[in-house]
C-alpha positions as CSV (number, residue, x, y, z in Angstrom):
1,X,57.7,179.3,132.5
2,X,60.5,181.6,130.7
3,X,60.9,180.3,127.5
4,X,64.4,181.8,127.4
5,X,65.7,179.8,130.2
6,X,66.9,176.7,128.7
7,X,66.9,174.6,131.7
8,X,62.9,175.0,131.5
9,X,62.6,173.3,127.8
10,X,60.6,170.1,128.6
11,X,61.3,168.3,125.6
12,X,65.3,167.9,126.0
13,X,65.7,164.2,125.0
14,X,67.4,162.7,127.8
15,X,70.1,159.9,126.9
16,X,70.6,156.8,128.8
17,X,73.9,154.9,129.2
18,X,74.3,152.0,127.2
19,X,75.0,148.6,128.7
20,X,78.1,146.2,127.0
21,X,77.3,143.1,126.8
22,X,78.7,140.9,129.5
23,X,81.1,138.4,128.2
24,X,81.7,135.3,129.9
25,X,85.1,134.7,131.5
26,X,87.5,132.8,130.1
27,X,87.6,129.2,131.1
28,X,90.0,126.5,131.4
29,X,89.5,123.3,131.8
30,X,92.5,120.6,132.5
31,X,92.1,117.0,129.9
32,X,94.6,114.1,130.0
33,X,96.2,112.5,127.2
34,X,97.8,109.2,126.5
35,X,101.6,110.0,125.1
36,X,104.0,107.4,123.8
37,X,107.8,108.1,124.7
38,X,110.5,107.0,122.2
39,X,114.1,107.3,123.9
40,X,116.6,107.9,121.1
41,X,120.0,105.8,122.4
42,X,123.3,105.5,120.6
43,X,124.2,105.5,117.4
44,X,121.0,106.9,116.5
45,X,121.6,106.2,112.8
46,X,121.0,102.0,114.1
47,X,118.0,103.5,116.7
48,X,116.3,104.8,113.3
49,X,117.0,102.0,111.8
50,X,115.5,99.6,114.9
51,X,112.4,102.4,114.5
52,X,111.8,101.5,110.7
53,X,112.4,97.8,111.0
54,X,109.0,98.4,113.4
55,X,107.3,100.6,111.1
56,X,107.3,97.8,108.5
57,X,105.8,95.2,110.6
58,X,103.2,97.8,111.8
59,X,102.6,100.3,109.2
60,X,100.0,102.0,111.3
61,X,101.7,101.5,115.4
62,X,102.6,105.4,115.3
63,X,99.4,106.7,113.4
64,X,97.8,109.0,115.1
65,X,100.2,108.6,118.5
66,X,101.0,112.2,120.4
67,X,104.9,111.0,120.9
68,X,107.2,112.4,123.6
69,X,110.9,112.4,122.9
70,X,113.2,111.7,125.7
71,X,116.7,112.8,125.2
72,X,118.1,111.6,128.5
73,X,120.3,109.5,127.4
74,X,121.9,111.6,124.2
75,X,124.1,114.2,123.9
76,X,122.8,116.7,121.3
77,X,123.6,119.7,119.6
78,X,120.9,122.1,118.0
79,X,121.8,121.2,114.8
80,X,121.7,117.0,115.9
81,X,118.6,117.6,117.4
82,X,116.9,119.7,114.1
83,X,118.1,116.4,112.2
84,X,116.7,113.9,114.8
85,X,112.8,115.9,114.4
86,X,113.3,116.0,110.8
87,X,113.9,112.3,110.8
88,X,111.3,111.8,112.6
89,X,108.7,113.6,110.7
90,X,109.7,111.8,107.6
91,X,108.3,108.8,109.4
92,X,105.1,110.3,110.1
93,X,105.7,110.8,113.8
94,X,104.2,113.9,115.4
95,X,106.5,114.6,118.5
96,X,104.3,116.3,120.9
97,X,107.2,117.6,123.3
98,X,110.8,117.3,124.4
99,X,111.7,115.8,127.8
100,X,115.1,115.1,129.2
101,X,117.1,118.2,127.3
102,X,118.7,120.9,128.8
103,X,116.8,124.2,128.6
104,X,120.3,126.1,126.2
105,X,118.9,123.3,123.7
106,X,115.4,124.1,122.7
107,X,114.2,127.1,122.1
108,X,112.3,128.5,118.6
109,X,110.7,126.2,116.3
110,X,111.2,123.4,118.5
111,X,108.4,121.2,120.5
112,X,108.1,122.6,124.2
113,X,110.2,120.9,127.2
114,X,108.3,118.7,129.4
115,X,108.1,117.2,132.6
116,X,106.9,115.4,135.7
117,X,104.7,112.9,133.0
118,X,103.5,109.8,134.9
119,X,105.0,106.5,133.3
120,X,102.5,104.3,132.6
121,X,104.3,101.2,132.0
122,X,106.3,99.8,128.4
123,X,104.3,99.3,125.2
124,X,105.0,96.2,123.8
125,X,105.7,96.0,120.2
126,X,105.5,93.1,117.5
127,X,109.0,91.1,117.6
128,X,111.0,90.8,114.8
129,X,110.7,87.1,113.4
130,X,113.8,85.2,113.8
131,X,114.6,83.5,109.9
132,X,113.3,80.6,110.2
133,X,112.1,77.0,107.5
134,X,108.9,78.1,105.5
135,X,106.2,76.8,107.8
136,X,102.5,76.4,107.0
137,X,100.5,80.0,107.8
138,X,99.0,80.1,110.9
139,X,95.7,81.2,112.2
140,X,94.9,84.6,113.6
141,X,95.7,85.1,117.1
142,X,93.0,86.6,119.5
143,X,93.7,88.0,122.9
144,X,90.9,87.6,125.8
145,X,91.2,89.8,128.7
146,X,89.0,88.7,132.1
147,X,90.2,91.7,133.6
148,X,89.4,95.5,133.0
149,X,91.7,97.5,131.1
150,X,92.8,100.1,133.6
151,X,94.0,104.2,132.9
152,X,97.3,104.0,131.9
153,X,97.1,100.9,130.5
154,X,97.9,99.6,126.7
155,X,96.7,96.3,124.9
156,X,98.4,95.7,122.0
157,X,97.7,92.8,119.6
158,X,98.5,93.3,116.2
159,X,98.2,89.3,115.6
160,X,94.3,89.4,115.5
161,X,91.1,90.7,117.4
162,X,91.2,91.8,121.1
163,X,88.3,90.6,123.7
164,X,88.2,92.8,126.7
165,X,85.4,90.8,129.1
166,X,85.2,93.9,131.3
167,X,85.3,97.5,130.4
168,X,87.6,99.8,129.0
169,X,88.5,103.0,131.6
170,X,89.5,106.5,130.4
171,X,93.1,106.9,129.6
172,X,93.5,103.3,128.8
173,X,93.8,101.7,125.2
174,X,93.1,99.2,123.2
175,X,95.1,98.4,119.8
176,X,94.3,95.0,117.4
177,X,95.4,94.3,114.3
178,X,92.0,92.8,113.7
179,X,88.5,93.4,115.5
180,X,87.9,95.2,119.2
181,X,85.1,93.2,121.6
182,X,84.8,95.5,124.5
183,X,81.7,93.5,126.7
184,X,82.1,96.6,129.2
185,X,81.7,100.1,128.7
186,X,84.8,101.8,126.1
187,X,85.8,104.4,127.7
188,X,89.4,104.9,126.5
189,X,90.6,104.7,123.1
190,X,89.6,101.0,121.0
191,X,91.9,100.6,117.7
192,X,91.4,98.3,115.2
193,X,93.0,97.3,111.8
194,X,96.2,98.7,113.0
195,X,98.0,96.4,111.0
196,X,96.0,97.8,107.9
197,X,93.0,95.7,107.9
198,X,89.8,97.8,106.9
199,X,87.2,94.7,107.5
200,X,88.4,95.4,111.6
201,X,85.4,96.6,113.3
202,X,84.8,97.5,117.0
203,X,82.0,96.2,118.9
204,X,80.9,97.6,122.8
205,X,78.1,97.5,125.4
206,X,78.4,100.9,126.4
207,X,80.0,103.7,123.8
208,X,81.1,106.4,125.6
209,X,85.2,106.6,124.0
210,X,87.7,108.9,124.0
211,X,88.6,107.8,120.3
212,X,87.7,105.4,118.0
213,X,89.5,103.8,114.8
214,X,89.9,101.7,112.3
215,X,92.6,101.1,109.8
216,X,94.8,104.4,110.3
217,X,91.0,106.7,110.3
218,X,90.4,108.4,113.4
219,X,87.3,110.3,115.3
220,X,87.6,111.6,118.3
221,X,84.8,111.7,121.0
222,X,83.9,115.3,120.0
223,X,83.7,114.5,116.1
224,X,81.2,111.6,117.2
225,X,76.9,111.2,117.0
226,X,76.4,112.1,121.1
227,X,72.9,109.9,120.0
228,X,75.2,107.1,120.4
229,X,76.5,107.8,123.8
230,X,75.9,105.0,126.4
231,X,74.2,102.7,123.6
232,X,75.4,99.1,122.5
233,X,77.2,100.1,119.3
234,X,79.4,98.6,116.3
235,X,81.7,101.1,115.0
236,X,83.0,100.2,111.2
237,X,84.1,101.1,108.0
238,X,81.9,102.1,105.2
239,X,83.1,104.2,101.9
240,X,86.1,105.0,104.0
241,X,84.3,106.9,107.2
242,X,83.6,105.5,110.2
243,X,80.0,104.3,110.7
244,X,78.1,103.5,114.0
245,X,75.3,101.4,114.0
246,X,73.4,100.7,117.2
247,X,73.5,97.4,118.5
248,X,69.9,95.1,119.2
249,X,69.8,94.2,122.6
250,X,68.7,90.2,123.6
């Protein structure tokens, strides 16, 4: 072997490519969400005034509420607009997107436009009480349901406690000023205390919601114990967080 022939030196460390790590792609995956629409009409100065007149009999009806403004019905300039959102936000009223504007109004800093939603019906709200004599104070109010609460679908009761006999489907939701019963499987979203009532708990068969809460505080499905997926389960409130506690089954 010539030792001056460099192609003959048998101990030329031979390097290997390095592999990247493969990274996965990314993914997207499509979720649904329950929206309530408020339609501004004219004067809006009353409309606002119509909005907090609500706000006092239910302190917590928009709390935590994505909210999609429809401006079908107004004619708006950038600067009216601007004033309508910051009106809005004073109340405490996240607006999730604009539908019914024409695209020369939005643009920066503004929600997005929006369209082809799926109406799922009116909301009822509590009435304002017509002045009336004092009369004596009457009892809490329950609603029973003997039907399922469908997707789409909104109970509202902010007179009392809520029964649903049946279950509770994704997308729909329950709202009681007092205590949930769900003898079904929850499924949606159950709250309770809206009308500011921290003793309101929430009692199901089968947890398996989309959100849970009680008196204004929230949890979502992903900030809940999965141990309690599928299980009989009372949901309250304890040192202001919600608490789940397994139910005994006869």
């Amino acid at each position: 072997m010539d030792a001056d022939d460099p192609s003959a030196t048998p101990n030329t460390p031979v390097t290997q490519p390095t592999s990247e790590p493969v990274r996965p792609p990314i993914r997207f995956r499509g979720r649904s969400f329950m929206a309530t629409v408020l339609a501004p009409v004219p004067p809006v100065s009353d409309w606002l005034g119509d909005l907090d007149a609500l706000n006092r009999r239910a302190p917590n009806f928009f709390a935590g509420r994505p909210v999609i403004l429809d401006l079908a019905g107004l004619r708006l300039g950038r600067e009216d607009l601007d004033g309508l959102l910051a009106e809005l936000t004073a109340r405490n009223i996240a607006v999730l997107g604009i539908e019914g504007a024409p695209p020369t109004l939005l643009g920066d800093g503004l929600p997005p436009a929006l369209s082809g939603g799926r109406p799922a019906g009116e909301i009822d709200t509590p009435g304002e009480a017509a002045p009336t004599e004092p009369q004596p104070k009457e009892t809490v109010r329950s609603l029973i349901l003997d039907a399922p609460v469908r997707s789409g679908q909104t109970v509202l009761n902010l007179e009392g406690d809520v029964t649903v006999l049946g279950a509770v489907a994704s997308g729909a939701e329950v709202i009681a000023g007092g205590s949930i019963h769900i003898y079904g499987a929850l499924r949606g979203r159950a709250i309770a205390g809206a009308a500011g009532n921290p003793a309101a708990r929430i009692w199901c068969r089968k947890f398996e919601p989309e959100l849970v809460a009680i008196d204004g505080l929230y949890r979502a499905a992903d900030d809940l114990d999965p141990a309690f997926r599928g299980q009989a389960v009372e949901v309250r409130l304890l040192d202001d967080a919600i608490k789940l506690n397994l139910l005994e089954r006869g």
